[in-house]
C-alpha positions as CSV (number, residue, x, y, z in Angstrom):
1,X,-12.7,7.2,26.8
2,X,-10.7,6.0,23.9
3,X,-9.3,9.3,22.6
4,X,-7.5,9.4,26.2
5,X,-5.4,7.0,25.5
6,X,-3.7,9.1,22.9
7,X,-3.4,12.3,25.1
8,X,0.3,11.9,25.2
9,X,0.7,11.7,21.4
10,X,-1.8,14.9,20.9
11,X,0.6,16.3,23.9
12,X,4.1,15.2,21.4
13,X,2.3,16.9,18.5
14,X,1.2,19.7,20.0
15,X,4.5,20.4,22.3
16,X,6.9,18.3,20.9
17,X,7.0,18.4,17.2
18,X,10.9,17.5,17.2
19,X,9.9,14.5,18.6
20,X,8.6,12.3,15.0
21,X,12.0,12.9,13.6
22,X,13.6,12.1,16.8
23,X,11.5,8.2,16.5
24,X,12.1,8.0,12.8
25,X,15.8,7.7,13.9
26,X,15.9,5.6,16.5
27,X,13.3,3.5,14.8
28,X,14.6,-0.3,14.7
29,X,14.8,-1.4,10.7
30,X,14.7,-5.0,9.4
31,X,15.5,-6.2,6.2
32,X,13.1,-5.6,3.6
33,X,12.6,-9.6,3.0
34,X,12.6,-11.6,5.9
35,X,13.1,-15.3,5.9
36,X,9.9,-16.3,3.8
37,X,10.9,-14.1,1.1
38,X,6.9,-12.5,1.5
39,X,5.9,-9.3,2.6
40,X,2.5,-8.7,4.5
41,X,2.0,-5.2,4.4
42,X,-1.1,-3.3,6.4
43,X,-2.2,0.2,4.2
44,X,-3.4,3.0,5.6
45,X,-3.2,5.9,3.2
46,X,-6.7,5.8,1.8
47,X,-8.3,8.9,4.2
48,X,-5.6,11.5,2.4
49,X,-7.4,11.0,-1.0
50,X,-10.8,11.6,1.0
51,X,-11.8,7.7,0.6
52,X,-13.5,7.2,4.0
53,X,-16.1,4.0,3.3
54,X,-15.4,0.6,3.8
55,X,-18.0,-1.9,2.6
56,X,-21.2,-0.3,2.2
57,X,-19.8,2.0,5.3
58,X,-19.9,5.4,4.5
59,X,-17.1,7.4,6.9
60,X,-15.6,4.3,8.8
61,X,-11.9,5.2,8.4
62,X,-12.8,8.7,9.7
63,X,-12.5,8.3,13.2
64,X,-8.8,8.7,13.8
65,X,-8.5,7.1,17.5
66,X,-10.4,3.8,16.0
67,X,-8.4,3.6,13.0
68,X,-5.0,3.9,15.1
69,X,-6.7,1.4,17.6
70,X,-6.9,-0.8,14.2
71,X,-4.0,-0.3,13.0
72,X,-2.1,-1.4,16.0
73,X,-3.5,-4.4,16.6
74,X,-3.0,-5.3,13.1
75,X,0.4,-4.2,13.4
76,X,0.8,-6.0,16.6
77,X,-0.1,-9.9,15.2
78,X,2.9,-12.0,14.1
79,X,3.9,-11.7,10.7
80,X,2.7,-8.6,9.8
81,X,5.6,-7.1,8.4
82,X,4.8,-3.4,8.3
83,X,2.9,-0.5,7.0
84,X,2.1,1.6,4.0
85,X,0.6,5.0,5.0
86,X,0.3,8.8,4.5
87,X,3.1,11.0,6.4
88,X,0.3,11.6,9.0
89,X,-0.3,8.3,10.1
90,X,3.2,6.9,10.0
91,X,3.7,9.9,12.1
92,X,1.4,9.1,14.6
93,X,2.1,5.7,14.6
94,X,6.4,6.5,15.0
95,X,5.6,8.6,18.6
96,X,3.2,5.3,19.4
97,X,6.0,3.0,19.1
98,X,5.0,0.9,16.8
99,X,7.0,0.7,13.7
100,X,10.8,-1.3,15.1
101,X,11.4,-4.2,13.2
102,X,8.6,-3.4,10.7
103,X,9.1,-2.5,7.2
104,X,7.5,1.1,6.3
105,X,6.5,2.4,2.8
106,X,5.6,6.1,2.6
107,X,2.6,7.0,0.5
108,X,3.7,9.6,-2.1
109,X,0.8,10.9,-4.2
110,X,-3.0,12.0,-2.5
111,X,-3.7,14.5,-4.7
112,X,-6.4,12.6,-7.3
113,X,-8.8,13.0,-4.4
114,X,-11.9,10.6,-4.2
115,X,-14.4,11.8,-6.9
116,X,-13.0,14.6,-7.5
117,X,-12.7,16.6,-11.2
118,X,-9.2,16.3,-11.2
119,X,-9.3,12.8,-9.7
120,X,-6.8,11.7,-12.7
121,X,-4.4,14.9,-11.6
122,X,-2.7,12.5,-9.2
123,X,-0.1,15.1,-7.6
124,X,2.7,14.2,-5.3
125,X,1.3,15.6,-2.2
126,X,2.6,13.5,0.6
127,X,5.8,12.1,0.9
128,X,8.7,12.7,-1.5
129,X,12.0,10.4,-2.1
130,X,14.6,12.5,-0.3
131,X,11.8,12.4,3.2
132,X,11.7,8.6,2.6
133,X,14.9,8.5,2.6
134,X,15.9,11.3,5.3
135,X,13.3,9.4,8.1
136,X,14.6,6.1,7.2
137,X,11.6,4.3,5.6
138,X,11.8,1.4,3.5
139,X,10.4,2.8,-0.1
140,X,7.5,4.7,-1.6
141,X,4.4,4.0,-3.1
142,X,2.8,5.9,-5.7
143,X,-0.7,5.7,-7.5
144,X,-0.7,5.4,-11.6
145,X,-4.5,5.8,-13.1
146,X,-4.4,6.0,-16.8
147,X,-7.0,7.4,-18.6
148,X,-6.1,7.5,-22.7
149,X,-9.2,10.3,-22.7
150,X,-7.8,12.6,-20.0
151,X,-4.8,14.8,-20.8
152,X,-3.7,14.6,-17.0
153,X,-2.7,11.4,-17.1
154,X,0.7,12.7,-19.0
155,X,1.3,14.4,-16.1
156,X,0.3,11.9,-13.3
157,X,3.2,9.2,-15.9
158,X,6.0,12.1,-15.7
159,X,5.5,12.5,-11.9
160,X,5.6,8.5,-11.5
161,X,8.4,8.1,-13.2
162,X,10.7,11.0,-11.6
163,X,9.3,9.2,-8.0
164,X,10.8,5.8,-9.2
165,X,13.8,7.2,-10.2
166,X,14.3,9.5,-7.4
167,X,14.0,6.9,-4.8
168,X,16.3,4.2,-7.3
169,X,18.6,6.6,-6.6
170,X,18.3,6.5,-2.7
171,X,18.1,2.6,-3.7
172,X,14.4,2.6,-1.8
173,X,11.8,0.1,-3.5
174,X,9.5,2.1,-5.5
175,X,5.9,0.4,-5.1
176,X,3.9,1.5,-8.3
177,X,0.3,0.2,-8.1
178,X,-1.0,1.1,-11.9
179,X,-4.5,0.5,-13.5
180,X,-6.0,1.4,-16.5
181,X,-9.1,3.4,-16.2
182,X,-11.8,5.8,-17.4
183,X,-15.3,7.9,-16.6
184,X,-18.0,5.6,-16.7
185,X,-21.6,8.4,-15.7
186,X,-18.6,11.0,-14.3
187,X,-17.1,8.7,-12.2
188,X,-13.9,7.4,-13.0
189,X,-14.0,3.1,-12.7
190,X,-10.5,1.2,-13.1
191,X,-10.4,-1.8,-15.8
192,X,-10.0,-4.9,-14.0
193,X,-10.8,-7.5,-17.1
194,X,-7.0,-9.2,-17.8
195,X,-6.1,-7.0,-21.0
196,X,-6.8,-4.0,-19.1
197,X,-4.6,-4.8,-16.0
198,X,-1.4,-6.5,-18.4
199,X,-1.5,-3.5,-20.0
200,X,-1.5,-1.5,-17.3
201,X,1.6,-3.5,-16.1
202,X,2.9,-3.0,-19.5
203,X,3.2,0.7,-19.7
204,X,4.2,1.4,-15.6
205,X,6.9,-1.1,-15.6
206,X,8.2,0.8,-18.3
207,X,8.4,4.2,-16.3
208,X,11.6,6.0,-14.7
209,X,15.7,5.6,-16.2
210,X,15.9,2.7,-14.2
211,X,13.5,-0.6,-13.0
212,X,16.0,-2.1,-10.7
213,X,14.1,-0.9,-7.5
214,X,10.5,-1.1,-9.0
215,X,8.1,-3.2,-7.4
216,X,4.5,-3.4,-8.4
217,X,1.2,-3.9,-6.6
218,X,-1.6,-5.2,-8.9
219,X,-5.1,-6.2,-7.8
220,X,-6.2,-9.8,-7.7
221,X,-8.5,-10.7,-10.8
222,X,-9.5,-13.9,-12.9
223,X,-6.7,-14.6,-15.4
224,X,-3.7,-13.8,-12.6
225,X,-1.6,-16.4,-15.0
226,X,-2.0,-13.5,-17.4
227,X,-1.1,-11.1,-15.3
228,X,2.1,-12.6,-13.8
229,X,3.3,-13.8,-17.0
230,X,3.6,-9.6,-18.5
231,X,6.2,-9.0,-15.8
232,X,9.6,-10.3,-14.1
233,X,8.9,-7.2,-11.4
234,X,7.8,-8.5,-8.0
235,X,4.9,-8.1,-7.4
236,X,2.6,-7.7,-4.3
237,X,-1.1,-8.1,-4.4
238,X,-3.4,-5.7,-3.4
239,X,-6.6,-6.6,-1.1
240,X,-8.2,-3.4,-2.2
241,X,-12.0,-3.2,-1.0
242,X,-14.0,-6.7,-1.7
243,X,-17.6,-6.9,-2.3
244,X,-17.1,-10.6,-1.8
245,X,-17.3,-13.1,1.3
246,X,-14.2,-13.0,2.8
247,X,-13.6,-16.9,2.4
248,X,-14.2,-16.1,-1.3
249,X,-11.3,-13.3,-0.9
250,X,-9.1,-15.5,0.9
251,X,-9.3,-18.1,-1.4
252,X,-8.7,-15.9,-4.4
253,X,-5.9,-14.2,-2.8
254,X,-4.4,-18.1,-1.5
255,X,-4.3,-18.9,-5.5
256,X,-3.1,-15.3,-6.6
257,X,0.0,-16.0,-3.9
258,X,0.9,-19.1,-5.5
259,X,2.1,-17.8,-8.7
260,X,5.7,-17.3,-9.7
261,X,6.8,-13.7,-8.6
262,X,4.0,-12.5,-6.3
263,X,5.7,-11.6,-3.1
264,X,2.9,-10.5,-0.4
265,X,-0.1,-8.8,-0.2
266,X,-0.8,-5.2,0.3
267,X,-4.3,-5.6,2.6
268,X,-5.9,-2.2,4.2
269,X,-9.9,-1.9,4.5
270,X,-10.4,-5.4,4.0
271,X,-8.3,-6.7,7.3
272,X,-8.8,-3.1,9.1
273,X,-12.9,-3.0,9.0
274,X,-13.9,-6.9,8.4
275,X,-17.7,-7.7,8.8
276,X,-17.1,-8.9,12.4
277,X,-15.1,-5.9,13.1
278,X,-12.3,-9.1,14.5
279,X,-9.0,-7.2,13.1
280,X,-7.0,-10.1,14.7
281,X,-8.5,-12.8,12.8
282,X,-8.7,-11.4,9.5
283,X,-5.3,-10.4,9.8
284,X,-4.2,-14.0,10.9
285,X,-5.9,-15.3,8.0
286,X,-4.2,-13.2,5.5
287,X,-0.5,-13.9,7.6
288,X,-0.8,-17.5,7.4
289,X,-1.9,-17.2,3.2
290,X,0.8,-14.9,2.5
291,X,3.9,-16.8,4.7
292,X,2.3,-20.4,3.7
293,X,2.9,-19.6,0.2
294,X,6.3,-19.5,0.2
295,X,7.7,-22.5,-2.2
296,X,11.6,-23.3,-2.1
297,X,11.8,-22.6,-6.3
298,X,11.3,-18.6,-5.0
299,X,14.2,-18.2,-3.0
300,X,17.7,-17.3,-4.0
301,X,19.9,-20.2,-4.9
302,X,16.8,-22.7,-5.9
């Protein structure tokens, strides 16, 4: 059975708790930019907000042991450079082994859960900058919905911008991934049209005492030009959950890459759960974008 094959990491957890901080520290780090100057970057931290479905599939990231399964064999393919996820994930995936040489970005705040009334509450309820810091990842990652209607976004910019600042001061990149958005029948929908997004960029860009460690992850949409052109922050793309044929997500994503300051993608339930379930190839495909893209005008000293 497949959940066997974990019985030694439910023994760790179980037993051993000592023993995640004991892998965060021997855990072999790499530079945060490897040679390419990109980052491919597998995320994982959508079950903490509750957002299980993947294409039409209600509940597919709820089984654990598949999603681990996933996960390493996504992690596994050459030039994948790491991981963003939730503390329990990154957890799980530490005793597995399989974070050396990868970079890791803690996801910070779960609390805006799925659907929920107080989705635009986004608390910091996962990691926080001095963990990041103490277990040796590589930066943070932090959701920032604004809503000009709902009085909890105030909150949701204060808590982003203490995060930012916080792990500036660990000198840890800050990964903000911003939208504007609002309550369309009760449920809240993010503005994707190119005004929405640059001003999204705008106002999050803006956020914390300092911007030296900021990094931004925006979603691929028509007018990317647009986008780019708001912002000297790099920036990494995020795959998000397409509707479209994967050849026309790839393609989209191969001419989002090309533009000056995009640095990588940020790919979960699209490479994860593919329609033909083949993790390996999707992820291939979205390796050989991302490290393909790299022009010689991008790298320091050109």
């Amino acid at each position: 059975m497949r959940t066997e094959r974990y019985e030694r990491l439910r023994e760790l957890r179980a037993h051993q708790p000592e023993a995640i901080a004991a892998a965060a520290a021997r855990r072999r780090r790499r530079p945060l930019l490897g040679g390419s100057g990109r980052l491919m970057l597998v995320a994982a931290d959508h079950p903490a907000r509750g957002a299980l479905g993947v294409r039409g599939r209600p509940g597919a990231m709820a089984d654990r042991y598949d999603l681990l399964d996933r996960l390493r064999t996504a992690l596994a393919r050459p030039g994948v450079d790491g991981v963003l996820a939730t503390p329990d994930i990154l957890e799980d995936l530490l005793l597995l082994d399989c974070l050396d040489d990868k970079v890791v970005i803690g996801s910070m705040n779960r609390g805006g859960l799925h659907g929920a009334v107080f989705e635009l509450d986004d608390r910091f309820t996962a990691y926080d900058a001095a963990t990041i810091a103490g277990m040796g990842l590589d930066g943070g990652k932090m959701l920032c919905r604004i809503d000009l209607a709902d009085p909890d976004t105030a909150a949701t910019l204060q808590s982003c911008g203490r995060a930012i600042g916080e792990l500036a001061r660990h000198r840890l990149m800050a990964m903000i991934e911003p939208f504007l958005s609002g309550r369309v029948d009760g449920r809240l929908r993010n503005d994707l049209t190119v005004e929405g997004v640059v001003r999204s960029v705008a106002i999050a860009q803006g956020l914390a005492p300092t911007s030296a460690y900021t990094w931004l992850k925006l979603p691929v949409v028509d007018g990317m030009e647009q986008v780019m052109a708001a912002t000297t922050l790099p920036t990494l793309l995020l795959g998000g959950d397409p509707s479209a044929a994967p050849e026309e997500t790839y393609a989209a994503w191969g001419k989002a890459l090309a533009l000056p300051g995009v640095r990588g993608l940020v790919v979960g339930r699209a490479l994860l759960y593919p329609p033909d379930d083949d993790v390996a190839a999707a992820v291939d495909t979205a390796v050989s974008l991302v490290h393909d893209a790299t022009t010689p005008h991008e790298r320091p000293g050109h």
